[in-house]
TORZADREN-666215 format. One record per residue (C-alpha): residue in three letters; x, y, z. Coordinates in steps of 0.5 Angstrom, whole numbers, padded with zeros to 4 digits, always signed. Last residue first. Layout:
N
AlaXYZ/...
# end
This chain:
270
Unk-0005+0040-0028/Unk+0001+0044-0028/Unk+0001+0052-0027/Unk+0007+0056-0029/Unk+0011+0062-0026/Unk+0005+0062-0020/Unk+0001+0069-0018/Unk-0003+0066-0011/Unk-0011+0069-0009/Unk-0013+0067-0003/Unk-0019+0063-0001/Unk-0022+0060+0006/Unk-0028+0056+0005/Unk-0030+0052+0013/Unk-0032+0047+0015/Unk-0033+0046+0024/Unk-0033+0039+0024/Unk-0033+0032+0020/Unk-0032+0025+0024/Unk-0039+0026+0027/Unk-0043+0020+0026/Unk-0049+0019+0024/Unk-0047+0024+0018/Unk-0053+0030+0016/Unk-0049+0035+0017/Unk-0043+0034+0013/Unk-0049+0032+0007/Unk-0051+0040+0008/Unk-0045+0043+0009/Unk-0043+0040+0002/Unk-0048+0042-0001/Unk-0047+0049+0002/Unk-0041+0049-0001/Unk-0043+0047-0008/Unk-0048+0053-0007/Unk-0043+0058-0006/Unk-0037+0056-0011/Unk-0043+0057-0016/Unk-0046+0063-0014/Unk-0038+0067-0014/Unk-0037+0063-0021/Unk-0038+0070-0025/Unk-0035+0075-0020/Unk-0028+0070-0019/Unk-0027+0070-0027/Unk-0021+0076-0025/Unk-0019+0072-0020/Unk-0017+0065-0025/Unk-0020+0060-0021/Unk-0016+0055-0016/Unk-0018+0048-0013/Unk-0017+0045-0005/Unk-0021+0040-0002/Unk-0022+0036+0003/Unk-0016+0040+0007/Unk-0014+0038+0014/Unk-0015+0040+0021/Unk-0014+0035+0027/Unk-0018+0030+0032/Unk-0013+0024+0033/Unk-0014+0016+0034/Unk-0018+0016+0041/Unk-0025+0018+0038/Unk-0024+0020+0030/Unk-0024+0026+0028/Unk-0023+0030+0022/Unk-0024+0038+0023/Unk-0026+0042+0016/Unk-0022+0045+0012/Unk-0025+0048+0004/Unk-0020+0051+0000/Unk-0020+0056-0005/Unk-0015+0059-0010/Unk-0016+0065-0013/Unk-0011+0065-0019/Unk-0007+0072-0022/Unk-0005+0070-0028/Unk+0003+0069-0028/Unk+0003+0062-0031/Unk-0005+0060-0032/Unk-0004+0060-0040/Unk-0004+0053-0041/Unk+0002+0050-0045/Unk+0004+0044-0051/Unk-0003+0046-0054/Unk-0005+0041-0058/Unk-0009+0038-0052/Unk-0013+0045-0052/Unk-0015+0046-0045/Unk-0020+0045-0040/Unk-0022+0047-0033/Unk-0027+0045-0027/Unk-0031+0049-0023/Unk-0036+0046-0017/Unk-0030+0041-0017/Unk-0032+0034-0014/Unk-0027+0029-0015/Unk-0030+0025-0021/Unk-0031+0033-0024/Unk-0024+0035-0023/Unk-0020+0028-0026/Unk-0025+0028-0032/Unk-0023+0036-0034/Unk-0015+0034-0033/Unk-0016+0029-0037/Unk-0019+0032-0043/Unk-0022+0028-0048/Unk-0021+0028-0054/Unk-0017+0020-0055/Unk-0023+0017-0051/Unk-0023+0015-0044/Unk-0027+0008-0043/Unk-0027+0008-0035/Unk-0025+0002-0032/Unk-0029+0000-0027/Unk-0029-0004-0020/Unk-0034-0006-0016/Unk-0037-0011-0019/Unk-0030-0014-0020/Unk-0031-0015-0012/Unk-0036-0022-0012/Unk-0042-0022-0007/Unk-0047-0021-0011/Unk-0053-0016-0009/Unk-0055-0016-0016/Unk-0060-0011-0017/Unk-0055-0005-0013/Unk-0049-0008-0016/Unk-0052-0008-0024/Unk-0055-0001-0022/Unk-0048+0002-0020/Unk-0045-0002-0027/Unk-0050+0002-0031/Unk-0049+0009-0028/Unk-0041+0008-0028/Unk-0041+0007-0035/Unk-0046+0011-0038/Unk-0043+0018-0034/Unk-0036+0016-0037/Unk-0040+0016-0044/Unk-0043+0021-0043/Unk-0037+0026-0042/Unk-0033+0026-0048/Unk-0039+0029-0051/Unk-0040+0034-0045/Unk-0034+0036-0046/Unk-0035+0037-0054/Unk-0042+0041-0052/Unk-0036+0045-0048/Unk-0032+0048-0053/Unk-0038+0049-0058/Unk-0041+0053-0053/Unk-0034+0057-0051/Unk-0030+0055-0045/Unk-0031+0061-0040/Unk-0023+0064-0042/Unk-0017+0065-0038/Unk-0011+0070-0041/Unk-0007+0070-0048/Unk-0009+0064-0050/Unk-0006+0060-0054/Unk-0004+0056-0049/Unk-0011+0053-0047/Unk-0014+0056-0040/Unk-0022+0055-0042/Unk-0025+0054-0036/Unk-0032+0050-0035/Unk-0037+0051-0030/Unk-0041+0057-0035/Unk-0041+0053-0040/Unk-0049+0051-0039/Unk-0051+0047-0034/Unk-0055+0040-0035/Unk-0048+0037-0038/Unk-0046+0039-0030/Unk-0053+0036-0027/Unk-0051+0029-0029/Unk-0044+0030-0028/Unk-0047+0031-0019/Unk-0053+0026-0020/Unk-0047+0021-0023/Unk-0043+0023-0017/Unk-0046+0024-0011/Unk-0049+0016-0011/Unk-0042+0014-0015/Unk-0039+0015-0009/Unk-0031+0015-0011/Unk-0024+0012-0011/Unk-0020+0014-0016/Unk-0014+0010-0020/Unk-0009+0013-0024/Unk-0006+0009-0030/Unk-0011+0010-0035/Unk-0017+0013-0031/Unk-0019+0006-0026/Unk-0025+0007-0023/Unk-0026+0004-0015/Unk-0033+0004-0013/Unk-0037+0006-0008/Unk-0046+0005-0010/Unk-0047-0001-0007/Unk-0048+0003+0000/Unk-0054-0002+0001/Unk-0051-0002+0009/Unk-0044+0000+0008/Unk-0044+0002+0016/Unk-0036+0004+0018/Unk-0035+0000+0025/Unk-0028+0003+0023/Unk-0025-0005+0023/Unk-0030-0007+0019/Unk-0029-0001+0014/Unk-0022-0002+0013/Unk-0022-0010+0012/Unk-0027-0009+0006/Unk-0024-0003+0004/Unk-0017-0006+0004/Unk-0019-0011+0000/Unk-0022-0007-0005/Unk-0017-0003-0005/Unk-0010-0009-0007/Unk-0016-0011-0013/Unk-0016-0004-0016/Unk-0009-0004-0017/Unk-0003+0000-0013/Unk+0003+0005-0013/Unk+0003+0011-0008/Unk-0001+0015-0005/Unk-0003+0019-0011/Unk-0010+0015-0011/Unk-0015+0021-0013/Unk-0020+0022-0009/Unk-0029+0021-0010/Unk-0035+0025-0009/Unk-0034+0027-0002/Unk-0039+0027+0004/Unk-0042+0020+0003/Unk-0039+0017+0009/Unk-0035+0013+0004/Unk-0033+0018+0000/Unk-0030+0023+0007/Unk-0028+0017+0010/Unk-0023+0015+0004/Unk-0020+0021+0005/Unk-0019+0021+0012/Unk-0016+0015+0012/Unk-0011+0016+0007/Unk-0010+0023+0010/Unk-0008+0019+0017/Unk-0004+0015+0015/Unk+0001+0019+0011/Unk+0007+0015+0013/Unk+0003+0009+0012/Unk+0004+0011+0005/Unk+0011+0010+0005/Unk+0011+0004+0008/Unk+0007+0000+0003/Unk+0000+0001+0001/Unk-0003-0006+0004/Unk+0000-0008+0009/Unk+0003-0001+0011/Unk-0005+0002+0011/Unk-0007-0004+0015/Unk-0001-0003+0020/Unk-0003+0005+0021/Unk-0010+0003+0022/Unk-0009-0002+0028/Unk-0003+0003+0030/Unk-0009+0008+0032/Unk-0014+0003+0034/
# end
């Protein structure tokens, strides 16, 4: 199984990919499993079409159950390419228009140091953020309806506008309880030498006779000194995603945990 999985990501991704085996199945089991929003394909150079394909040979060989999982799809952001679960992301966007400003940092460079995005700030995200929302929502529902057979389904460019912060997309189509924002015009941010309280959920990944080891599914950072204001939010995204490991037919997932730590960076790209 192990040099089955190894050939295939080589045959699809290249071989500095294959070197990286076993993140690569890792995170495309925690979204197909539906326990992950999605991830951003950083493994190397690729297309919608080369992931589609992979997927449908990657499932069977893994004896994964797509049944009625219509709800998977490759997005396209730009250049980059995500994979996600639109049956966790449409209601996890959803609820964030639906919140108030308190799950939006504002880490312009003109500032002196991070701030919780004013109202006016974040009713400008949530506009940028609709339309994306639409999109995945309408071609969700046209798979489920159609049941057709033809990949392109399954595909979706995201229609971007000039205003929004692709920073702020990026970590809501992966799943961040905390996402931060930034004036475009702004050349910098101010995260460099802030104190940053970085949170990382591991968990142990295991696949019968392939490996059983630790990794990371999710690592993202808040300013410390917010860390009292966004306490429950970490908290009850932690715990959904407890909820959704414990309720897999298969154990690939074990023993999560939320470890944090607080770092001091000179700068801070995102």
């Amino acid at each position: 199984m192990e040099t089955a999985i190894r050939d295939m990501i080589g045959k699809y991704f290249g071989k500095h990919a294959k070197r990286s085996w076993k993140s690569i199945t890792s995170d495309f089991l925690y979204v197909l499993s539906g326990v992950k929003n999605g991830f951003l394909f950083d493994y190397g150079i690729t297309d919608e079409d080369t992931i589609m394909s992979f997927l449908r040979d990657f499932t069977e060989l893994l004896a994964v159950d797509t049944t009625g999982d219509e709800g998977l799809f490759v997005t396209q952001v730009h250049e980059n390419i995500f994979v996600i679960n639109a049956k966790i992301t449409v209601p996890f966007i959803t609820n964030f228009l639906e919140e108030s400003n308190s799950t939006c940092i504002d880490v312009s460079g003109k500032l002196d140091t991070p701030i919780i995005c004013k109202e006016d700030v974040f009713l400008e995200i949530k506009s940028n953020l609709k339309s994306s929302v639409k999109n995945i929502l309408d071609l969700k529902t046209e798979a489920e309806t159609s049941h057709a057979c033809n990949q392109n389904k399954y595909i979706l460019k995201l229609d971007v506008t000039q205003t929004c912060n692709i920073s702020t997309l990026f970590g809501i189509l992966i799943g961040y309880p905390v996402v931060y924002w930034y004036n475009a015009s702004d050349i910098d941010n101010c995260l460099g030498m802030v104190p940053l309280r970085v949170y990382t959920v591991k968990c142990n990944f295991q696949i019968e006779e392939v490996f059983n080891e630790e990794f990371t599914m999710y690592s993202f950072s808040i300013p410390d000194s917010l860390t009292s204001r966004f306490d429950g939010n970490i908290t009850k995204w932690f715990s959904n995603l407890e909820s959704r490991v414990k309720k897999l037919d298969k154990a690939w997932i074990t023993e999560l945990k939320l470890l944090s730590k607080v770092v001091k960076l000179p700068a801070v790209a995102l």
